[in-house]
C-alpha positions in Angstrom: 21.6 20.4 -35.2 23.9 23.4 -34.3 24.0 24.1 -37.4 21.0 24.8 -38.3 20.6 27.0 -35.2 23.0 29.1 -37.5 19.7 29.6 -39.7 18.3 31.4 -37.4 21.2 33.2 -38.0 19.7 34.5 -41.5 17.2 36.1 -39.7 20.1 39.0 -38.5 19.8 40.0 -41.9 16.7 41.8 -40.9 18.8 44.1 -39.0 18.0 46.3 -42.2 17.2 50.6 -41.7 14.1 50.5 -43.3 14.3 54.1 -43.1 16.9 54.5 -45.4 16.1 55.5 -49.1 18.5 53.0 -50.3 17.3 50.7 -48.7 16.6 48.4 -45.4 20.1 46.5 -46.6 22.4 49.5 -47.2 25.9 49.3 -46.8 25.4 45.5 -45.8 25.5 43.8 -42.7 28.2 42.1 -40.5 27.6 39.7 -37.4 29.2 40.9 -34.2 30.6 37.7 -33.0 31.6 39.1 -29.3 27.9 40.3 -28.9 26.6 37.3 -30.3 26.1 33.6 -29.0 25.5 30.5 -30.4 24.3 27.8 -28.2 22.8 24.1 -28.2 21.1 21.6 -25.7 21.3 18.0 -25.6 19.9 15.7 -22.8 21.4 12.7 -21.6 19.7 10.2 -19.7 16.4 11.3 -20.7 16.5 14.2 -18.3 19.6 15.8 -18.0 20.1 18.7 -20.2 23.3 19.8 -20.9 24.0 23.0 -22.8 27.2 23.7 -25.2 28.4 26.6 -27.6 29.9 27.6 -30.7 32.8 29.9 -29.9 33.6 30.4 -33.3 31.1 32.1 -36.5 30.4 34.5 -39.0 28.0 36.2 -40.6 27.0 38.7 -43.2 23.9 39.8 -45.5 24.7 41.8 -48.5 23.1 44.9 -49.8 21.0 42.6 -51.7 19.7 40.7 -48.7 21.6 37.4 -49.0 22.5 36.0 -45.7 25.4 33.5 -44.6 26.3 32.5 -41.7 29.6 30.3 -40.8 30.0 28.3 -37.6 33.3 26.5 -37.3 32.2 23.0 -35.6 36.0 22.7 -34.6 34.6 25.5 -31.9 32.0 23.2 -30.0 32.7 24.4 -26.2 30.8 21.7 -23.9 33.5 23.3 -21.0 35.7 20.4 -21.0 38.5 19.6 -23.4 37.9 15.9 -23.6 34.6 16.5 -24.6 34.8 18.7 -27.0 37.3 16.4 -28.9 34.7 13.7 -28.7 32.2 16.1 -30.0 34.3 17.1 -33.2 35.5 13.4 -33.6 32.4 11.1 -32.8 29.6 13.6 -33.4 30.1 16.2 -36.2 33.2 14.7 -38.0 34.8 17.9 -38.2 38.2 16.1 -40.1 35.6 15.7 -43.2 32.6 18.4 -42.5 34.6 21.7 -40.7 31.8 23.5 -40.4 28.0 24.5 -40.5 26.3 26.6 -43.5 23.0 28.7 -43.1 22.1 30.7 -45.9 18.8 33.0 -46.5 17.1 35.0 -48.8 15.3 38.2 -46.6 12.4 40.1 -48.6 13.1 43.6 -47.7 9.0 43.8 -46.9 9.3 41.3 -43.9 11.2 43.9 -41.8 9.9 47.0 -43.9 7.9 48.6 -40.6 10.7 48.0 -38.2 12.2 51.4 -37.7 8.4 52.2 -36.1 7.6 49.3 -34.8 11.1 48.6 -33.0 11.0 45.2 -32.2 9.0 42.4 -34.3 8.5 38.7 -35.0 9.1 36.6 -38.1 9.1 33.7 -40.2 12.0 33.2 -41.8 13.0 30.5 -44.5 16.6 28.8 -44.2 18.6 26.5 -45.8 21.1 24.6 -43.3 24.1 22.6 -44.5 25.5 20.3 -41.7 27.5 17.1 -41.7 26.9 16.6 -46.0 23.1 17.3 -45.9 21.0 20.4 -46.8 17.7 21.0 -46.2 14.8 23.7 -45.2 13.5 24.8 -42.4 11.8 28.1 -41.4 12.4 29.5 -38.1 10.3 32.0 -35.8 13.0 35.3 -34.6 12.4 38.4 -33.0 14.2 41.6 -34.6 14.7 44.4 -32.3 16.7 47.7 -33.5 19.0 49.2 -31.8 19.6 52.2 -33.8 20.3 53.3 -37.2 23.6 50.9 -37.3 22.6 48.0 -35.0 20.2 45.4 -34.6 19.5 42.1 -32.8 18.0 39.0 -33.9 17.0 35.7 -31.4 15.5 32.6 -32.0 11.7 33.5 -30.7 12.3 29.4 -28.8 14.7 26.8 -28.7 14.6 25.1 -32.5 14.5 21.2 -32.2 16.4 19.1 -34.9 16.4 16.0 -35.4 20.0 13.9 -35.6 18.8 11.9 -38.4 17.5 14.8 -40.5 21.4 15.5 -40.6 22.9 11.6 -40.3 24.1 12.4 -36.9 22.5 9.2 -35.4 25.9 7.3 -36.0 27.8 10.1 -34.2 25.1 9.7 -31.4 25.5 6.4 -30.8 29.4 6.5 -30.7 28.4 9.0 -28.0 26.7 7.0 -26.3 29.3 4.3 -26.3 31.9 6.6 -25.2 30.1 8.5 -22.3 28.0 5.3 -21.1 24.9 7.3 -21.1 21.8 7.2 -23.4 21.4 10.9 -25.4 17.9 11.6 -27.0 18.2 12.0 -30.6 17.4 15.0 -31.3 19.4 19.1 -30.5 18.0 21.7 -29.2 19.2 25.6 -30.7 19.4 29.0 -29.6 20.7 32.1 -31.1 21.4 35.4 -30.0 22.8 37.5 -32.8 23.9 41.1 -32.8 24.4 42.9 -36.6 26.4 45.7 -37.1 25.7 47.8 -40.8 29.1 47.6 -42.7 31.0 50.8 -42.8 31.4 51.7 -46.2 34.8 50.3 -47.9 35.4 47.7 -44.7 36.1 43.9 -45.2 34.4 41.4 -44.6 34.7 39.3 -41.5 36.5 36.4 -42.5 34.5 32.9 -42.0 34.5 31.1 -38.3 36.0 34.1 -36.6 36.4 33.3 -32.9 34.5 35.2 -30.5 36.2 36.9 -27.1 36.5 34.0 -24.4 37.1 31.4 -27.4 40.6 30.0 -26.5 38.9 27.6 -24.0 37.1 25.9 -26.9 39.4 26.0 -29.8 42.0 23.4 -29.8 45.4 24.6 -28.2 48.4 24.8 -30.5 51.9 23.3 -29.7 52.5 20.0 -28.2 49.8 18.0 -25.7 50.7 16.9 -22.2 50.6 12.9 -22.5 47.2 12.7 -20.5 45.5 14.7 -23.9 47.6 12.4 -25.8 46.0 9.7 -24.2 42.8 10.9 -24.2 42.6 11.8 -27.8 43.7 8.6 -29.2 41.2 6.5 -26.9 38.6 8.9 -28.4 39.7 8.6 -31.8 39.9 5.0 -31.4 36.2 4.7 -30.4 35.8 6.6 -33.8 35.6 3.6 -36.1 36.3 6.0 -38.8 39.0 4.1 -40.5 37.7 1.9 -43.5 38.4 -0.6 -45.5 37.0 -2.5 -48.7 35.5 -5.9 -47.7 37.7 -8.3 -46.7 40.9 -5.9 -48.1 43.0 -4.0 -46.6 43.2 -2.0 -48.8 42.3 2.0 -47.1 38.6 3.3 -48.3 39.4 7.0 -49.1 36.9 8.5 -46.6 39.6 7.4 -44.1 42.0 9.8 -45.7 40.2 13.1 -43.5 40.5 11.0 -40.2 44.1 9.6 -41.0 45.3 13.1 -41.4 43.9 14.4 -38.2 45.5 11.5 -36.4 48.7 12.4 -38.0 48.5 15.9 -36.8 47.8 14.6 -33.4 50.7 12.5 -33.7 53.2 15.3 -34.4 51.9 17.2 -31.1 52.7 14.4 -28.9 56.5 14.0 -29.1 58.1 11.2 -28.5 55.6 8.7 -27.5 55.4 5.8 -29.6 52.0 5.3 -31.1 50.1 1.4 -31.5 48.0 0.9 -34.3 45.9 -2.3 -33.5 44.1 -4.0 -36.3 41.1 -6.2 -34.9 38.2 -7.9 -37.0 34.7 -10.1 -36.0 35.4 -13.4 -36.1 33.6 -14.2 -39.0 35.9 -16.7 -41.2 39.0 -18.8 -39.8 41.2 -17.4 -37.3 44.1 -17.6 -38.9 42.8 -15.5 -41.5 41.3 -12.7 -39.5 44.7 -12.4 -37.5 46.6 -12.1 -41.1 44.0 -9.6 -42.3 44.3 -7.6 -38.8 48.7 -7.3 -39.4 47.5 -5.8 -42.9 45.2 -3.6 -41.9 47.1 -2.1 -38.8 50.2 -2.2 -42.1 48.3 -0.2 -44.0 47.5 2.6 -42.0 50.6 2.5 -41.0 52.0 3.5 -44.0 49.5 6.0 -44.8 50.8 7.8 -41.6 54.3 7.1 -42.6 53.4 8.8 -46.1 52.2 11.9 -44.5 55.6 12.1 -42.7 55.2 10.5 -39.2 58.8 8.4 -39.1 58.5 4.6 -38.8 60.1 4.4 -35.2 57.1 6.4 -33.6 54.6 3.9 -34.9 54.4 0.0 -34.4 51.7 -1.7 -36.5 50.2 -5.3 -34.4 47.5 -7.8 -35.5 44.9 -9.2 -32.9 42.1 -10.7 -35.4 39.0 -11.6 -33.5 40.8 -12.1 -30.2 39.5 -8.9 -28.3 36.0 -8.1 -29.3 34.6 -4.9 -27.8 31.4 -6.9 -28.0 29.7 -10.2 -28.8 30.0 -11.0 -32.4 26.3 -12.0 -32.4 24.7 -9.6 -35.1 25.4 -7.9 -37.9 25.9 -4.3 -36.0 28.2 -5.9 -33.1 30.1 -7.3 -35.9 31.3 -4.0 -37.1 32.1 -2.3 -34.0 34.6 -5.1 -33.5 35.9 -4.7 -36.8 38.6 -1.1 -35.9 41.6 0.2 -36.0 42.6 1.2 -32.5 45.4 3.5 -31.1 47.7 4.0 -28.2 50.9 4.9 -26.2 53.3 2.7 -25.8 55.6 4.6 -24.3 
């Protein structure tokens, strides 16, 4: 849904000199990412509203008036670091979709009166690409220039999208499970956006450039304590983003994103041996859900060891049906008992 507050993003592009001969798009425009902000509300518990950032975009419209904006998803800043690792893990999937895409097309005649008007509303046509889907949405912004080389666009009110517009609904729910609280499925976005003309000859500002004040957001780099160690792999656990071919254990390839995360994780916490625990639903015999957990928890277990993890950090273990999250009584409790989970031994 963030993302597609990004479209509003297009609407910068009006920050076009319509008084120039060349035109309103001269020169190009750049997003100013410290004078910018990027932000989106959810409510929990059908009434609390909680409000989170980007700390982390781009954005440019050419002298032709193509707009693009980049927002790094990596850079969701709910203000507390747990959080935002269940945000980039349960909710975007950031390890297979990094980041949102909001592109636009702005007629040069939508903003053609603003150098005398100053300030104006518009309708503006989007195309957002978040979490593997695109789609169009038009969105109401207010331009207001600055001066000759500056300009300001806004969302005109907060845009509301809809989780499942964007398949979000699964990341929702693991949300849900992992916070104990009930979250209303949809987002709401805002954007303030400042544009700067491009100086002639300049580069471009490269995609999901952080803004001033971002370091609190983005992940750290160098090793974790052992309590975000901890944390992360009980988050990434509650994931369920390892997957396997029915009844195999044989590793579906959209686990390959995740796997590689977890490795990465796994190099930053040093010296902590890591449990992979194989569980299934306890559909079939016993015996053969506790063999199928062993080769499950083997295989990802060599997948880690492949991408250079050594074998004495990791301890692969089997526990079939015997610890269900929940009952095995329908089809969707079924698979949230069917996981791959992770933790410190020591």
């Amino acid at each position: 849904m963030i993302r597609i507050t990004l479209s509003f993003l297009t609407v910068f592009f009006l920050l076009i000199r319509p008084a120039l001969a060349a035109g309103p798009f001269e020169h190009g425009w750049q997003l100013n990412p410290d004078s910018s902000a990027i932000r989106f509300i959810s409510i929990k518990k059908g009434s609390i509203a909680e409000s989170s950032r980007f700390a982390a975009f781009s954005g440019s419209i050419s002298e032709q008036g193509e707009a693009k904006i980049h927002i790094a998803l990596d850079s969701v800043d709910t203000s507390i670091d747990l959080r935002n690792v269940r945000m980039r893990f349960l909710f975007f999937e950031t390890f297979t979709y990094p980041e949102a895409v909001i592109t636009a097309r702005i007629d040069p005649a939508q903003i053609a009166d603003l150098a005398a008007v100053q300030r104006k509303q518009i309708e503006l046509p989007v195309t957002v690409s978040l979490h593997g889907v695109t789609a169009d949405l038009t969105v109401p912004v207010a331009v207001t220039l600055l001066g000759t080389d500056r300009v300001a666009v806004a969302t005109v009110q907060p845009v509301i999208l809809k989780l499942e517009a964007f398949k979000l609904n699964p990341g929702r729910e693991k949300l849900e499970e992992a916070a104990g609280v009930t979250i209303t499925p949809v987002g709401l976005v805002s954007m303030d956006l400042m544009f700067d003309r491009t100086a002639p000859g300049s580069a471009s500002v490269p995609a999901g450039t952080a803004a001033a004040g971002a370091a609190t957001a983005l992940e750290s780099s160098g090793d974790f304590s052992r309590e975000a160690c901890a944390g992360r792999f009980e988050i990434l656990s509650q994931g369920r983003s390892v997957n396997f071919a029915p009844s195999t254990a044989r590793l579906d390839a959209s686990s390959r994103d995740f796997l590689n995360s977890l490795s990465d994780i796994i190099r930053r916490c040093p010296g902590m041996v890591v449990e992979i625990g194989g569980h299934t639903d306890s559909q079939g015999k016993s015996a053969w859900n506790m063999q199928l957990s062993e080769k499950r928890a083997a295989a990802v277990n060599g997948y880690l060891q492949e991408t250079g993890i050594p074998a004495a950090r990791l301890v692969a273990v089997g526990y079939g049906e015997t610890t269900p999250l929940v009952p095995n009584n329908t089809a969707q409790n079924r698979a949230k008992n069917r996981r791959i989970e992770f933790k410190i031994l020591n």
